[in-house]
N, C-alpha and C positions, 0 to 999 in steps of 0.2 A: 309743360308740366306745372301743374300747381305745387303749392309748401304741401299739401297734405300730403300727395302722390310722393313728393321726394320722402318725406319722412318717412310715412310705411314702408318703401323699401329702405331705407340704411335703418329700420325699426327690426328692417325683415332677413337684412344681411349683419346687423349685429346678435340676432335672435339663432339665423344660421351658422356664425362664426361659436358662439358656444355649444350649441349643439357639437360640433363640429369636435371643440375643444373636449367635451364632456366625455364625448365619446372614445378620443386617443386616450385622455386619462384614465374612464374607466372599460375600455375595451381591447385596443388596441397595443398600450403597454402592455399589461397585465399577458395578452396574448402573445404577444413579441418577446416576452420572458418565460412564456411555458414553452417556446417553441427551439428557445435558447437550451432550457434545462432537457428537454428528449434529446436534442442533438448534440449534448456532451453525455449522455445515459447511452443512447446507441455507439458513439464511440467509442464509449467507455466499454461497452458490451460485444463491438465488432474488434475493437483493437486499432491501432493505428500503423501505417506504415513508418521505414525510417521515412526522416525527412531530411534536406540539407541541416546539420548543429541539433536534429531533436530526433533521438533513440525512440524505436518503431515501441508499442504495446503493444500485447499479446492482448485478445481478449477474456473475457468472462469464462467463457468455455474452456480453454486452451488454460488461463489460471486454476479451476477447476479442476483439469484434468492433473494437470501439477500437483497441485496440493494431496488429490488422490494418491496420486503414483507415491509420492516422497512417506505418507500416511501407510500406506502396502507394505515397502521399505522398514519402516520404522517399526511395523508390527510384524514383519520376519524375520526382525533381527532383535526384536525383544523372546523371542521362544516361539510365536505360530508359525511353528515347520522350518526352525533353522535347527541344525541339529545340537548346535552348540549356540544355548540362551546369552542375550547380551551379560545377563546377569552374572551368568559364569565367565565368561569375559572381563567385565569388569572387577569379580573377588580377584581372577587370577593376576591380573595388572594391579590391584592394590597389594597384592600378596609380595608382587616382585619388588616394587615401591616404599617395602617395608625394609625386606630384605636390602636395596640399593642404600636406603636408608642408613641401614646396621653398620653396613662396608664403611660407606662414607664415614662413620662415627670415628670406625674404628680405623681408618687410617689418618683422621686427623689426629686421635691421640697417639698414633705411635711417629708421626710428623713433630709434632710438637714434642716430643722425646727427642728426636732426635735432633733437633734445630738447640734444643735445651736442656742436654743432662744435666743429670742430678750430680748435685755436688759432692 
């Protein structure tokens, strides 16, 4: 082999080695990180099992369906079709709240009388 013949190849295997390079940097990262972000989306979407130390997830759907149910809930207990509205619920519990209040008042002042007549 002559100097030429050697040099065109290590011309032709430096010219393939970036190639090469060019390509991971802009093909094959870039693809090896979208294929990372699907497959934490799908499991984030499927859910995950327990595992030995790491508590299972529910998926996207199953979280969904949660949030509905707890949403259904919270709007039959605010008045659509509870017979008795949260709202009445809640005066009636501030009402007692007031009154427990009153008591309270008034049996620290007859406490305090007593621990301290008047002279």
């Amino acid at each position: 082999m002559d100097s030429d013949t050697v040099l065109a190849v290590a011309a032709s295997i430096v010219i393939l080695g970036s190639a090469v390079a060019a390509l991971a940097k802009w093909v094959i990262v870039p693809a090896a990180s979208a294929v990372r972000r699907w497959a934490r989306f799908m499991s984030d979407w499927e859910g995950e099992e327990d595992r030995p130390g790491v508590p299972g997830r529910s998926g996207v759907m199953a979280r969904l369906e949660s949030i509905e149910h707890k949403t259904e809930r919270a709007e039959f207990h605010l008045g659509n079709g509870n017979p008795v509205p949260m709202r009445n619920l809640v005066d009636e519990h501030g009402q007692q709240l007031v009154a427990l209040k009153e008591q309270v008042e008034v049996l620290t002042a007859q406490q305090a009388v007593a621990t301290n007549p008047p002279d």
